[in-house]
N, C-alpha and C positions, 0 to 999 in steps of 0.2 A: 463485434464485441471482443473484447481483450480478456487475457487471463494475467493474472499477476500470483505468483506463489508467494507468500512469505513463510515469515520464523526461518530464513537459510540457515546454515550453522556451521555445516562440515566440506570443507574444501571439493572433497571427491563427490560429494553428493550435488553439490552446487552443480560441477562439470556437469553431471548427470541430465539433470534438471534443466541445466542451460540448452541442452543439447537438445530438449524438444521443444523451444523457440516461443518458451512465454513472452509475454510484452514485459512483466514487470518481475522484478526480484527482488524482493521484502528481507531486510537485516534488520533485526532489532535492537539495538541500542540503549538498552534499559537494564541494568543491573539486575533488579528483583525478576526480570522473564527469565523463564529456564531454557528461552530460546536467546538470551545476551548473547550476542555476537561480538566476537575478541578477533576470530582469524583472519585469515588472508583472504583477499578477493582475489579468484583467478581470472586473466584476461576475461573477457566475455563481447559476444557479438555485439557491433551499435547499435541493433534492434532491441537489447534487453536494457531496459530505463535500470540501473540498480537504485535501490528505492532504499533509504535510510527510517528505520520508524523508532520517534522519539516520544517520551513524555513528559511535561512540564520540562524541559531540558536548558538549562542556560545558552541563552545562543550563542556565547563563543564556543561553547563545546559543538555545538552543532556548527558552526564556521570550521572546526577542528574537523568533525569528522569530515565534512560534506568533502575540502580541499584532501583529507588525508585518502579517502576511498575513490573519491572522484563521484559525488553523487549524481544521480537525475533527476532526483525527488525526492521529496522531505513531506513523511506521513505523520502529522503530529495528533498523537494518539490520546492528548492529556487534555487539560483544561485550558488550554489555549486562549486568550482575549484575541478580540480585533486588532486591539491595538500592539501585542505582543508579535503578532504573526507580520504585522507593519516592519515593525521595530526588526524584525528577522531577516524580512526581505531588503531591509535597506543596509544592514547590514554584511547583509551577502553581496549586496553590489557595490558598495561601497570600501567592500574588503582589499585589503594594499594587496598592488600587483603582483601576480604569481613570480615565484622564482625561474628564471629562464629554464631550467630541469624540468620544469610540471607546463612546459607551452605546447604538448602534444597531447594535454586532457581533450575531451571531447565538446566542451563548453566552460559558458561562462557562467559563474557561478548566479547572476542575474537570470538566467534564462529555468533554472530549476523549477521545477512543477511543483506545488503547495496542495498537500492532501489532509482534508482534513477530516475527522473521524466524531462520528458521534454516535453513543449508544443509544438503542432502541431495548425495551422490552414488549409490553404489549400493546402501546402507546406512546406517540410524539408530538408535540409541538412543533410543528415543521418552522412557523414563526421565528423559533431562535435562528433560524439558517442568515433571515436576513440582511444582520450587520454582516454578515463573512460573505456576500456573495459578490465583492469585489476587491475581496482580495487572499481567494485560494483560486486557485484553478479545478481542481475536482472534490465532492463530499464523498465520502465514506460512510456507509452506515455496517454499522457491527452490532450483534448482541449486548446489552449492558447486564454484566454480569459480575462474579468476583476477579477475575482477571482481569488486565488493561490488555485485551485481547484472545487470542486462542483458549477461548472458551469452551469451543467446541458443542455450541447448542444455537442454532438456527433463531430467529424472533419472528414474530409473528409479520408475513409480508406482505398482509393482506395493509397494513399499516400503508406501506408507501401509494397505496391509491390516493392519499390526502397531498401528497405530494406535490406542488403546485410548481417551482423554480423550473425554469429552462436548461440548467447546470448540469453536465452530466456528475453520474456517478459512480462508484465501484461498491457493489454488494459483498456484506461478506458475515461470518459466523456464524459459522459450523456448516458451512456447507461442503456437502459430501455427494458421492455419486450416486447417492438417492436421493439428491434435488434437482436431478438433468431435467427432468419434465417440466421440473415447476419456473425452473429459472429459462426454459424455454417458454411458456407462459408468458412470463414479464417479459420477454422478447417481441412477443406479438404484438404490446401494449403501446400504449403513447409515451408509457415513461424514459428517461433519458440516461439508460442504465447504459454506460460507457462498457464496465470492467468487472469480473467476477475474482473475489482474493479469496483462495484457499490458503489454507493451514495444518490445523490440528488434525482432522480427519483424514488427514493423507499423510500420517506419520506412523513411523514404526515406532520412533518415539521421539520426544519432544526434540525439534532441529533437524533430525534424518526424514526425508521423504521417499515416500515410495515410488519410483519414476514412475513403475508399471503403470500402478495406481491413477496416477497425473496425466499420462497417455492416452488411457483409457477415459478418462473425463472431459480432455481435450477432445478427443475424437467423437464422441458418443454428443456429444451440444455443439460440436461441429464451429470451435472459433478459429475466428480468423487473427491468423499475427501478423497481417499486413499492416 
């Protein structure tokens, strides 16, 4: 199972964070988040995907970020259609060839992973997944709450036993390190739980994470970042 941190924000704390070898690295790209992410991205190992997370976002701006940061993944947090996240990905492959200066990115911008995010409260529809399951690569399920993410309140997950897709996934909101057990649990399970995303719970405050924190959560559910 993977770990993926999001809300990054501040340069040094990135370094930090990188340096205990999540799989994934969450920027979020949304003005109204107190986690909008403006800075600089420090080199970081090719094991760490950086992960851009948008909402309802025009896609040349997401064509903007993905080439400007060098993305791995694109977490579309919003209300996203089938036919928008189409319209994205052709977009993306279709985008004029990179400047000879940017021929040392790490991919092509076709090969980026599509995460797509949908809220839960105490109850879902797992049906709507349907149309989307050929054309993201991984779902997301997060708390539906008043923020478009870091919420920081858990959802009911006893919900994903109705769960039926083959598709993996990445669990997330408000999980903290009093859900090592549980999310060891759905480990046991048949479900197709890829990646765990933390956030809010592991901040000092909105953007800065605790590494200790994150270390300790890593070690303690025992992931692997191979």
């Amino acid at each position: 199972m993977k770990l993926k941190v999001c809300g990054m924000k501040y340069l040094e704390n990135i370094q930090e964070v990188a340096a205990l070898q999540p799989d994934y690295l969450g920027l979020i790209f949304y003005e109204k988040s107190k986690r909008n992410f403006e800075g600089i991205i420090p080199e970081l190992p090719n094991s760490i995907k950086k992960t851009g997370v948008f909402v309802n976002e025009r896609i040349e701006n997401i064509k903007t970020k993905v080439s400007k940061y060098d993305l791995d993944a694109i977490q579309l947090h919003g209300d996203e259609s089938v036919t928008y996240i189409r319209e994205l990905k052709n977009a993306l492959c279709h985008s004029e060839q990179r400047e000879e200066s940017k021929k040392t990115l790490r991919h092509a911008q076709c090969d980026i992973e599509v995460i797509k995010v949908f809220g839960i409260k105490d109850q879902f529809d797992f049906e709507i997944l349907r149309p989307y399951e050929n054309v993201v690569d991984y779902y997301l399920f997060d708390t539906k709450g008043k923020e478009r993410g870091g919420n920081g309140i858990t959802f009911d997950w006893t919900v994903l036993k109705n769960y039926s897709s083959t598709k993996p996934f990445f669990l997330s909101g408000g999980i903290g390190l009093e859900q090592v057990k549980e999310i060891q649990e759905i480990r046991k399970s048949n479900l197709p739980i890829y990646a765990v995303d933390v956030n809010s719970q592991f901040e000092i405050k909105a953007g800065l994470k605790s590494v200790e924190n994150i270390e300790r959560f890593k070690n303690e559910i025992n992931i692997s970042t191979n």
